[in-house]
N, C-alpha and C positions, 0 to 999 in steps of 0.2 A: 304718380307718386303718392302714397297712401300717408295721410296725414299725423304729422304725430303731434301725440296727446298733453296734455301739464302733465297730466299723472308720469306718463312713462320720462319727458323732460325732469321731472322730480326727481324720477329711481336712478334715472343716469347721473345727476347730479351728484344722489349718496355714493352713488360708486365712484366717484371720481374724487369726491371728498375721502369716500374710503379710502380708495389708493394713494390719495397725496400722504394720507396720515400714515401709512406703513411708508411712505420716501421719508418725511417728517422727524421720525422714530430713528430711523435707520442712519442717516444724513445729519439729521437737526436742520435750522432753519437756514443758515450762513450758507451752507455747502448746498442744498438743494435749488433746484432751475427747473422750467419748465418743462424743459426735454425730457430729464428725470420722473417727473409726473406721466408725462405720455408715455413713457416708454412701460412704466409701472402696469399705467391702465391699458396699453395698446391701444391708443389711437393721436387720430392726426394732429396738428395744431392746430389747423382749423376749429377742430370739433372741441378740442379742449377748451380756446377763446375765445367761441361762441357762449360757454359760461362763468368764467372766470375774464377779468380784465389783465393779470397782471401776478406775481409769487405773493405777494402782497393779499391781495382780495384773495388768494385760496387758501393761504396761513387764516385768517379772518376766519373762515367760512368755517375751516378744520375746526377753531378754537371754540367757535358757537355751538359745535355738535360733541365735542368734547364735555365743555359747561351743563351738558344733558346730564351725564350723570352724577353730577351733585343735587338735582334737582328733588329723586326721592327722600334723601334725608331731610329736607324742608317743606314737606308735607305733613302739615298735622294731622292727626288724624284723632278721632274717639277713643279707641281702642289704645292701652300702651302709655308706657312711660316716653317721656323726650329724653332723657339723658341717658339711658342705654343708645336710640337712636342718635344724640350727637356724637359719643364716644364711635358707634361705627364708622362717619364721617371724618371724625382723626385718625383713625386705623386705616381709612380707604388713604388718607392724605398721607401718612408715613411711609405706608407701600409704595404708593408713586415715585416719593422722595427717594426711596431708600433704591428702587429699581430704573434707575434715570436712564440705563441704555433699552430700556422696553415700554417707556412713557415719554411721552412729551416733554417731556421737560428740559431737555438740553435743546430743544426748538424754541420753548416760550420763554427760557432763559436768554438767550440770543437773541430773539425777538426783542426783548426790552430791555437788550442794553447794545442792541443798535442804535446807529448814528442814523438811522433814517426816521428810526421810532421816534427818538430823541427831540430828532429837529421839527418833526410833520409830526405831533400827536394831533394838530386838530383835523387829519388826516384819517385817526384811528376813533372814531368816536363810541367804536362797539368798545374798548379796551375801558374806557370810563363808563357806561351801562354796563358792563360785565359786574364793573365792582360794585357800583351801586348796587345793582339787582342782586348777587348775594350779600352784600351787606344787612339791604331789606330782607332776606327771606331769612339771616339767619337773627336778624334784631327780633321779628313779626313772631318765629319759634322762641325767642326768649320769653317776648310779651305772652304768647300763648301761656308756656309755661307756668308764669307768674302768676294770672288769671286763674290756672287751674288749681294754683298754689302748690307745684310741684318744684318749684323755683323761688327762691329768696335771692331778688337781686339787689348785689352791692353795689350795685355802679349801673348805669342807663344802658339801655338796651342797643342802642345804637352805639355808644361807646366801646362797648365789649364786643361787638360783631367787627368793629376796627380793629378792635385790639387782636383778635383770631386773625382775624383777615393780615394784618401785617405779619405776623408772627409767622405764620404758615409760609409768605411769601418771601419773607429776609431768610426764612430756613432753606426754602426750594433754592435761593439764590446761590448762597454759601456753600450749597451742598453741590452746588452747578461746579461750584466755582475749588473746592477743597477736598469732595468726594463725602460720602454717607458717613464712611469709618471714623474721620477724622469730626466730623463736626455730629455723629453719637446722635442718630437721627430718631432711633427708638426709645433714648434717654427724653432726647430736647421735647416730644410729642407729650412722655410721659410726664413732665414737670407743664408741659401748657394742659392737662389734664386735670392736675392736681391743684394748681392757681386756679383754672374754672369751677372745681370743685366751693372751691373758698366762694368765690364771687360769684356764683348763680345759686351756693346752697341748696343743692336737690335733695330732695326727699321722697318715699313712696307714697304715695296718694291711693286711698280704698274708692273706688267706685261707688257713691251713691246711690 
């Protein structure tokens, strides 16, 4: 029997994440089971519990490969303003919001206002690193900012990366919970825009 590799245990892994997240999507997370995974990816249970323990550990796993893409917008870089770049990242987050049968969201809505989340968080400990880590990476881009003096902050850096961080997250909830229409999801983005405007004070900066 010809030995297999990390590497290719890797690539099977992304497909198999891949495929949970189209059942995910399609299901949300209440209604999805493991069957539904294998059937997705065609293959046996065996092979599927060889990497995943449980609906639980692959919800997990999906959410950590999901969290990738918010990653570029928290990259500082030499080149470029930051506040064109964060206004991207609310426009990426209103889309989501506003397209909840083609995004995660009716999964990680459900996800965290289950009674399993609820009772077992020290169960979920990636769910608290998730938040921290962008909290940091979106505080770390404020500080940047400031340094470069492209930012005049009102308020602490770490405080205004809560204050996004919440707001983004009562919007995804209510809009789970009421639908995009009713709760005016390209209004609500465009007044947390215009408040950040106020409290980060951006300005264009000439390259020295």
């Amino acid at each position: 029997m010809p030995k297999v590799t990390e590497a290719y245990k890797e690539e099977k892994k992304k497909e198999l994440i891949y495929a949970a997240r189209k059942v995910f999507i399609r299901k949300g997370y209440v209604q999805t089971s493991m069957q539904d995974i294998m059937d997705e990816a065609g293959i046996s249970r065996g092979a599927l519990y060889s990497y995943f323990d449980n609906i639980d550990h692959i919800f997990i796993e999906v959410l950590k490969e999901d969290d990738q893409k918010d990653i570029p917008f928290f990259e500082v870089s030499d080149n470029g303003l930051l506040w064109p770049q964060f206004k991207q990242w609310l426009k990426l987050q209103q889309d989501f919001i506003e397209n909840i049968h083609h995004s995660l969201l009716q999964a990680k809505a459900e996800f965290f206002l289950s009674s399993r989340y609820r009772t077992y968080k020290e169960n979920f400990p990636y769910i608290s690193q998730r938040y921290n880590k962008l909290s940091r990476a979106i505080a770390e881009v404020l500080v940047e900012g400031e340094h470069k003096k492209e930012f005049q902050l009102q308020q602490p850096a770490d405080f205004i990366a809560g204050y996004i961080i919440s707001f983004i997250n009562g919007l995804m909830l209510d809009t789970f919970q009421l639908g995009h229409k009713q709760t005016n999801v390209k209004e609500q983005i465009s007044i947390l825009c215009f408040s950040l405007e106020n409290i980060l004070r951006p300005q264009s900066v000439k390259k020295e």
